[in-house]
N, C-alpha and C positions, 0 to 999 in steps of 0.2 A: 298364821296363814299357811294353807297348806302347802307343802315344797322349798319352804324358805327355811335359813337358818340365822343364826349372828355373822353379820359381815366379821371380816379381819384383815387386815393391811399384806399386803407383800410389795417388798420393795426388788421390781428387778433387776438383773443386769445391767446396768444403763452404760454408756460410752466409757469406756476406760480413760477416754482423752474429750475433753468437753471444750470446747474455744469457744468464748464468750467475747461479742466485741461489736462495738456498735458504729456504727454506719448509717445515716438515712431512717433515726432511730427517735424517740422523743427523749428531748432533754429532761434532765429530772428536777423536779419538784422546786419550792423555795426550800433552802437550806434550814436543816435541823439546826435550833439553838442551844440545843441541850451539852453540857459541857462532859469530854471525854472522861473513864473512870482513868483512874491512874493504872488498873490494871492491865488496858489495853495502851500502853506506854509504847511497845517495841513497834505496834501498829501505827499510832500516833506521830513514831518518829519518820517513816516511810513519806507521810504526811508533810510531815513538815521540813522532808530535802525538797521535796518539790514545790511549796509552796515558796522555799528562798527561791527558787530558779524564778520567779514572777514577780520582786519586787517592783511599786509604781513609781520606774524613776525615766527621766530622759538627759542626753547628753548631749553635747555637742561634737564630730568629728574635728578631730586635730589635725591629723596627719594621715595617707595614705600611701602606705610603700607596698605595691603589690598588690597582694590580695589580702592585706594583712590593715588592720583599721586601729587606729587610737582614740579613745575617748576622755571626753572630762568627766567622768564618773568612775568612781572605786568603790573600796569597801564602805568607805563613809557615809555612803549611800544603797547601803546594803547590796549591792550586785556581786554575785558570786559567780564562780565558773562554770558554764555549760548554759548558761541564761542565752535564748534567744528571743532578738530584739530586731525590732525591724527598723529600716533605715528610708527616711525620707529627706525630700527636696521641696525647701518652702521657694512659695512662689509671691501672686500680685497680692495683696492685701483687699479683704472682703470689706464694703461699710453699706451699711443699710444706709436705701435712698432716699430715704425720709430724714431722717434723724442724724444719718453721717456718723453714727456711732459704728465702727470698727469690731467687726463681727470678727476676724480670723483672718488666716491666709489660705490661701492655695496648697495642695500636696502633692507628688510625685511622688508615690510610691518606687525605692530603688533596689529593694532586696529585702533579703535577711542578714545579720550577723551574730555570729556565735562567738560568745568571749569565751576567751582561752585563759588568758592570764588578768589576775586583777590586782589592783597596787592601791594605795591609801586613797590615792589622789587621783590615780587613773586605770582606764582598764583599758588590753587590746582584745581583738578579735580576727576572726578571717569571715571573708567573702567568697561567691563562685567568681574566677576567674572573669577579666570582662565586664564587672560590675562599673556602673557609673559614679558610684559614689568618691566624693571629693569632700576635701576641708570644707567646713562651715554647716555640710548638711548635719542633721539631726537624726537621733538613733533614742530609740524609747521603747520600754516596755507599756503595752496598751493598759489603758486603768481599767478596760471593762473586764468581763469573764473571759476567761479563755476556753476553749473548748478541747476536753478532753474525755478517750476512750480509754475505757478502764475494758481490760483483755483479760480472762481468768483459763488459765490450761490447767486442769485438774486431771490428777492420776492418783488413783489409790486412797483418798478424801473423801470421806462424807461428806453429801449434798449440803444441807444442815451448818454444818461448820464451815464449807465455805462459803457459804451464805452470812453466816455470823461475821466471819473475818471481814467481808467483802460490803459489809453494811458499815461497820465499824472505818472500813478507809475511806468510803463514798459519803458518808455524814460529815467526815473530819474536812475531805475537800469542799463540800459544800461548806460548812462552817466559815471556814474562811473568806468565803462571799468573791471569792477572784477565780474561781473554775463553773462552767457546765460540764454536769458528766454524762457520759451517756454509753448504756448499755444496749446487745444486742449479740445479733450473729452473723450474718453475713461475713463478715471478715474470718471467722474462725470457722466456720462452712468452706470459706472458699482452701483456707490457708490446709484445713484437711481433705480437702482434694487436691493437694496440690501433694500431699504427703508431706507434709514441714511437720518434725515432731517440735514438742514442746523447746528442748532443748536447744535445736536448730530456729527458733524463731526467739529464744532469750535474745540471741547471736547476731538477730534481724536478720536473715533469711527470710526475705520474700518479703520484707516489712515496705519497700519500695513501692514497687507493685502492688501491694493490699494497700495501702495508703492513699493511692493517686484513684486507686479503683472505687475504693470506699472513701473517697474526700475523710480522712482523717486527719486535720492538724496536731494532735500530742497525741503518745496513745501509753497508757502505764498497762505494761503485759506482769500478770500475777504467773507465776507457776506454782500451784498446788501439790506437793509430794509431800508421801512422809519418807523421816530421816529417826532411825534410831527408835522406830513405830509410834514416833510422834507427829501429828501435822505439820509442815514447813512450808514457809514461802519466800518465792525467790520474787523481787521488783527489778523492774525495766523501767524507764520512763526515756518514750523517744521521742524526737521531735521530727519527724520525714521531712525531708529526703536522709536526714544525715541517719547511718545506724549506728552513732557510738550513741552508748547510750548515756542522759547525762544525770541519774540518776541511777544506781547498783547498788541493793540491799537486799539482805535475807534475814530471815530470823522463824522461831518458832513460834506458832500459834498461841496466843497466850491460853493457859487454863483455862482462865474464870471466862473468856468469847467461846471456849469449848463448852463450856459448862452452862454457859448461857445459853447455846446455839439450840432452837427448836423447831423443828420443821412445821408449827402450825401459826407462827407467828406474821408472819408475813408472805404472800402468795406471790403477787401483783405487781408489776411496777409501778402503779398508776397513782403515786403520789402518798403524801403521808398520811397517815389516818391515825384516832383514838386507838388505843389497845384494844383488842375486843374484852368482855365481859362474861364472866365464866358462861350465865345463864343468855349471853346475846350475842356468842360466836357464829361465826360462818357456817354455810352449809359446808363449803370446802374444808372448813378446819376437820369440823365433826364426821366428815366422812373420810375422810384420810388418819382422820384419830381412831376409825373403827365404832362409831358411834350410829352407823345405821342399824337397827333394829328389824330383823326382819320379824315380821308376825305382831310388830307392835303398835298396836290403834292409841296409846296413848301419849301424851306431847310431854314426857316426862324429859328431863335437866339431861339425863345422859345416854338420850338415845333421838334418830331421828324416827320417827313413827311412819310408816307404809299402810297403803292401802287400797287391794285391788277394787279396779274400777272397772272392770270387765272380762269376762271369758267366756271364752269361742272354740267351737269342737273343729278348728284349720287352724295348719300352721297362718303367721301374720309373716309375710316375709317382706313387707316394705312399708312404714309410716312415715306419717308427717305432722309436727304440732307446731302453730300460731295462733296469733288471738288475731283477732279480723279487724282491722281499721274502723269498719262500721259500725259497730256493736259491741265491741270489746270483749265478746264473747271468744274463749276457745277454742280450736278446733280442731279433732285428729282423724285424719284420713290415713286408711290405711287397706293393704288387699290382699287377698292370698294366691294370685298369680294367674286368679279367673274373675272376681270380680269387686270394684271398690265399694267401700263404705264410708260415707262420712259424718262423723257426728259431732255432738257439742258437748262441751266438760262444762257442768252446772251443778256448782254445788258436791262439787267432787264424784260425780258418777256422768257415767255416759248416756247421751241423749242422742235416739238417731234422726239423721238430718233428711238422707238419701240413701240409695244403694243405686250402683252402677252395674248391666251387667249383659255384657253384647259376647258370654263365650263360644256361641255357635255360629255368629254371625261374622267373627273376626278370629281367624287362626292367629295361636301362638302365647305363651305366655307374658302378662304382667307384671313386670320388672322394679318400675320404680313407682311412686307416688308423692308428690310436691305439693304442698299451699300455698300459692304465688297469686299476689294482685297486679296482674300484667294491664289491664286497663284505668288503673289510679279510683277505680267508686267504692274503696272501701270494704267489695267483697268478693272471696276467694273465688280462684280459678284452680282447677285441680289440671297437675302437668303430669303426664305418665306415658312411658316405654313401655312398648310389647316388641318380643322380640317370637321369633322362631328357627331353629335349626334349617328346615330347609332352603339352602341360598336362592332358592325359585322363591321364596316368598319373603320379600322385604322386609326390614327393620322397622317398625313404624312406632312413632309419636302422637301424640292425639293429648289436645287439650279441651277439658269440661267445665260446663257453668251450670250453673242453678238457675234454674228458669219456672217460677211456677211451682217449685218446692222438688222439682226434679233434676237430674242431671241432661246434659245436651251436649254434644261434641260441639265444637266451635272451630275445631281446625283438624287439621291432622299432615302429617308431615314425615314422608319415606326417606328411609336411607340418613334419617339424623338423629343423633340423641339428645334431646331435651332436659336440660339444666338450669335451676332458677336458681338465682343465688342474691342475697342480700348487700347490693355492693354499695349502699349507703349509709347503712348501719342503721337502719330504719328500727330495724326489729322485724322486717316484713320483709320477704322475698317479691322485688318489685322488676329485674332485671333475668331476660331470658335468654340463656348461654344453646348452641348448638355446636356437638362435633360430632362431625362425620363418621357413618359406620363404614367397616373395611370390613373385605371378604375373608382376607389375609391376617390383619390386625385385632380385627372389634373395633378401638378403637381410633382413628388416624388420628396417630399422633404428632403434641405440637402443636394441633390446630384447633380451632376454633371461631365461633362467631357470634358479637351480640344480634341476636333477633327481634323481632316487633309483631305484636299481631296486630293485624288489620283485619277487619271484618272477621274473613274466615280464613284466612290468610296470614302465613310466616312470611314476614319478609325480612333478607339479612339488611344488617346496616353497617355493622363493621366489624374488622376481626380485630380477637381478644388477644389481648399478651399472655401465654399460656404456656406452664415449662414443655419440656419434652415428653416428660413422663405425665402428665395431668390426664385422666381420664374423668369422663363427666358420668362418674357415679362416686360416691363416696366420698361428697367433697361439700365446704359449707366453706363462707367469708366470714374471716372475726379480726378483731381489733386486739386482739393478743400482743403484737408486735408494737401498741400502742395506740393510744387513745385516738389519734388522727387516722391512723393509717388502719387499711383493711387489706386484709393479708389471706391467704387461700389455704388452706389445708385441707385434704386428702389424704384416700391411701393408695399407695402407687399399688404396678401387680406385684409388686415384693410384699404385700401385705404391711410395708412401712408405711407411718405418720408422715407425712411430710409437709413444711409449712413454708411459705415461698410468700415475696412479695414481688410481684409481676412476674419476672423470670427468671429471679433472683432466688435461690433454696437460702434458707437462714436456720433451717434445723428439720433435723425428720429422726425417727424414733430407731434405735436399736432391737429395742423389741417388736414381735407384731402385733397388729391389731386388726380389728374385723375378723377376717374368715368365718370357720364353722363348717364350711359347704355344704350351705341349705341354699345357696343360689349359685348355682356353679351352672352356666351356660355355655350348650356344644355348638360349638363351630365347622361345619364341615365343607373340607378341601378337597376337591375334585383334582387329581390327576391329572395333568397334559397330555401324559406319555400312557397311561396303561386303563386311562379313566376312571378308575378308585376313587371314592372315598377313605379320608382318613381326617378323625373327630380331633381338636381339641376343643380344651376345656377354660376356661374365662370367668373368675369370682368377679361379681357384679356386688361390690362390697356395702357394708352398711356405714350410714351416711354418721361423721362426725357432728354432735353438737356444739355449738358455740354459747355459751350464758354463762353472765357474771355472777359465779357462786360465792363472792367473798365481798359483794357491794362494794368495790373500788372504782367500778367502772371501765374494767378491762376483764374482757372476756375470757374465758378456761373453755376448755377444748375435753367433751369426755367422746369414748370411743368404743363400743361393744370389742373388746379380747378373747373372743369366744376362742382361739386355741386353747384356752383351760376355761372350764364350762364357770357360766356365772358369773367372769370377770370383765372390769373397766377397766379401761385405762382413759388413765386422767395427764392435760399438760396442761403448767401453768406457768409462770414467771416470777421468779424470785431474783433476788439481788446477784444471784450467780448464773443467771438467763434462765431458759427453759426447762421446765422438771416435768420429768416423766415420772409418773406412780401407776402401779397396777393394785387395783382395790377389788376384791375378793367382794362380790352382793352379797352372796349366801343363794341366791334364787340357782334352784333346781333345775336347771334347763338352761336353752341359747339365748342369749341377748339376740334377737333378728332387730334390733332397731330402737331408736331411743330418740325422746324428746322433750323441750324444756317449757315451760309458760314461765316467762318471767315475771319477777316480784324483789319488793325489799327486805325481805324477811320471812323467809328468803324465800328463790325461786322455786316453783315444782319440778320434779325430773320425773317421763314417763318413761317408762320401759316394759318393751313387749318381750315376754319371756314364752317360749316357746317348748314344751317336751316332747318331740317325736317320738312314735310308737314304731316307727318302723326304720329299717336299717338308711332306706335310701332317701328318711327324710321328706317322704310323700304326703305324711298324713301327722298329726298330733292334735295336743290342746294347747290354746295360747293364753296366757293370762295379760294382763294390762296392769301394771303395778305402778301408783304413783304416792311420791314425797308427799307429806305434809305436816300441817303442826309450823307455829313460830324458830 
């Protein structure tokens, strides 16, 4: 195909310092039963300090002098020092009313205590000052799981091997069947804005505070360095509020987890799954192995095969792909900034639906374009911004329907920007976001609103939880962060990734993504004092996709990186949090936009590739290139 070459991988810069830590995060998986190799021994041992600290035993309080507690339990019952155990007060005795058979007692909850010293036959502990506890109450470790956040600070590490490392301690605590673990970011977000280097948070600095913020009961902090240009790892394991820690180990990476370590083996957190199959891998794997093919129509073992599906003498500077509730048909909208088109993907080529096209009739350029079933029958509404420099002529929003095989405005809406966003995980954009344009800003930020159509009419209904920095373009909802949860990523005006849940940042990209300035929109500021204009300038970024490339059920995030021409960027989640790749397409020209139809086997990926013939970007040809093949 003409203008395309063989993809090839590049790995960027990514964070020097990575905090991994989970918070408000999905627990993982039923535990792996597969028994540890002996080669991951020094990992294995990590493991198993902490799993003494959780022996299922209970005791009873002997004596209280101070804050300082005795128990009837010792070594002989396995409790070792640093185990915390929490202490209750029985109360009336429960009996079913029928039967009068003796269900239990009553509990009062009266603290926590942490043994200090432990002896054949008994152990003591301290309490916080104040505590109610007395002779006779009861002190136990719980028999269920316990929940624990597994924290990875890497410096100087391959993603890869600490991914290897960090599967290898997370299987061993699940094996054991007495932990939940759970990964994430949020804490390691917050803890590096806070500026807490690695070092300073072994130490618990700020482990208080992140713990009570981020409901954390245990949390084992890895620190990844190498020592001696070998991989090293330092373990913590704390238990908040207290920061001693009651677990302190280091050791090197073993070889053979180095040597095993592979970056296509595992993407997702979303549970365990079969190995893949040389000939039945992920699209993910294979396009991160460098396996997309450009120019190649056939579905051969070691390539993905491409295939344009349309091209057009104008640039495309904004699309959209869904498959339509009604029909299960396809469909990509998309415009060149005077008038839309939308058609249906049948059979792998393009079919047209409509064309929109009011440029004389309506000043300003077309900005965005959305596929959204804002009234639940099953068939798109098309959502789209036009904007114009002149501040005498308003911002406007305008949304269209098919009526009769034609397009029909159905609303329209000054002074907001219209954003539809997936926030059910539907697969379909059913929910309509507005935020406000500024004269000042573009976008008022911060704010926002879900909206409703009625008839021909927006009407707000409530406002969103939305960071500071969210602007409503270049932004989609995905379940990245886990299977339940649906979490926002965008790219702010830094040109960064960023992926938040409600107002919470949990990770955003070191590299950038988007740009190009094939949509770079002026803003003009009137003067007070001398009446001048004076322009800036506003990327109206292209929109990230959300689909599950590696069939786990947890979505990947790709993203047009048009500062180096042809390029993705891709985030996904592996056992070390969020991974950022930059993937090299090979296409000749600007990513302006990208989209998925998803599938088992696997999904398609569209992308509109663009080669401007002219300096400022006015005029080109656009191709339409999409995935396919098993």
């Amino acid at each position: 195909m003409a203008g395309m070459k063989r993809l090839s991988l590049v790995v960027p810069a990514v964070l020097l310092v990575v905090f991994v830590a989970g918070a408000g995060l999905p627990w993982a998986q039923s535990p792996s039963r597969q028994a540890p190799s002996a080669s991951s021994a020094p990992l294995q041992a990590i493991v198993g300090q902490i799993v003494a600290l959780f022996p299922r035993v209970a005791g009873e309080v002997i004596e209280v002098q101070g804050t300082t507690v005795t128990l009837s339990i010792g070594k002989r019952e396995g409790l070792v020092p640093g185990a915390e155990m929490t202490l209750f007060r029985e109360g009336r005795e429960l009996r079913h009313p029928k039967t009068g058979e003796i269900l239990g007692k009553t509990e009062k909850e009266l603290g926590r205590l942490r043994i200090e010293q432990v002896q054949e036959a008994y152990s003591t502990g301290s309490v916080a000052p104040g505590s109610e506890v007395a002779a006779g109450d009861v002190a136990r470790i719980s028999a269920g799981k316990q929940r624990i956040t597994v924290t990875a600070l890497v410096a100087g590490v391959r993603d890869n091997v600490v991914e290897a490392a960090l599967t290898e301690i997370v299987e061993g605590l699940n094996r054991s069947g007495r932990f939940q673990v759970a990964m994430g970011d949020q804490l390691g977000v917050w803890a590096a804005q806070q500026g807490i280097k690695p070092e300073q948070f072994l130490e618990g600095k700020g482990l208080v505070e992140a713990a009570a913020r981020f409901k954390v009961d245990h949390l084992l902090a890895l620190h990844f360095k190498t020592v001696e240009r070998k991989p090293f790892v330092e373990a913590r394991f704390f238990t908040p509020p207290s920061t001693a820690a009651a677990v302190s180990s280091a050791t090197f990476v073993p070889s053979s987890v180095r040597a095993a370590a592979s970056p296509r083996e595992r993407f997702s957190s979303g549970g365990d799954r079969q190995p893949p199959q040389p000939k039945q891998r992920s699209l993910l794997a294979r396009i991160l192995g460098g396996e997309l093919e450009a120019g190649s129509y056939s579905s051969g073992e070691n390539s993905i095969p491409l295939k344009e599906v349309g091209r057009f003498a104008f640039p495309i500077l904004a699309m959209d792909v869904s498959v339509a509730p009604k029909d299960q048909i396809p469909r990509v909208v998309f415009t060149d900034g005077e008038k839309i088109w939308l058609y249906r993907v049948v059979e792998r080529a393009l079919e047209p639906e409509w064309t929109y096209d009011e440029r004389f009739a309506t000043p300003g350029k077309i900005v965005s374009v959305q596929l959204a079933d804002l009234d639940g029958d099953g068939v798109f509404e098309v959502v789209a911004n036009r904007y114009h420099p002149d501040p005498q002529i308003l911002q406007t929003s305008f949304i269209l329907r098919t009526k009769d095989g034609k397009p029909v405005t159905v609303a329209k809406e000054s002074g907001q920007i219209l954003w539809a966003v997936d926030a059910a995980g539907e697969g379909v954009k059913k929910v309509l976001w507005a935020q406000g344009f500024s004269s000042e800003t573009f976008f008022r930020k911060g704010q926002a609103s879900r909206v409703v159509l009625k008839g021909d009419r927006l009407v707000s209904e409530a406002p969103v939880r939305v960071p500071s920095t969210f602007r409503a373009t270049g932004a989609a909802m995905a379940n990245i962060a886990g299977k339940e949860i649906r979490a926002l990523a965008y790219v702010d005006e830094f040109q960064r990734l960023r992926i938040t849940i409600g107002t919470e940042e949990t990770w955003r990209s070191s590299s950038p993504v988007g740009g190009g300035s094939f949509l770079k929109l002026e803003l003009l500021k009137t003067s007070t004092s001398n009446r001048s204009a004076r322009s800036e300038f506003f990327n109206f970024e292209p929109v990230p996709v959300a689909v599950d490339l590696d069939g786990d059920g947890v979505d990947e995030i790709i993203v047009p990186q048009n500062q180096l021409e042809g390029h993705m960027g891709i985030v996904f989640r592996g056992p070390a949090g969020y991974r950022f790749q930059s993937v090299n397409s090979g296409f000749e020209g600007i990513i302006t936009a990208l989209g998925a139809i998803p599938g088992e086997n696997p999904p398609s990926i569209i992308a509109a590739v663009v080669r401007f013939n002219t300096f400022l970007k006015s005029s080109g040809e656009t191709q339409i290139i999409m995935t396919t093949g098993d």
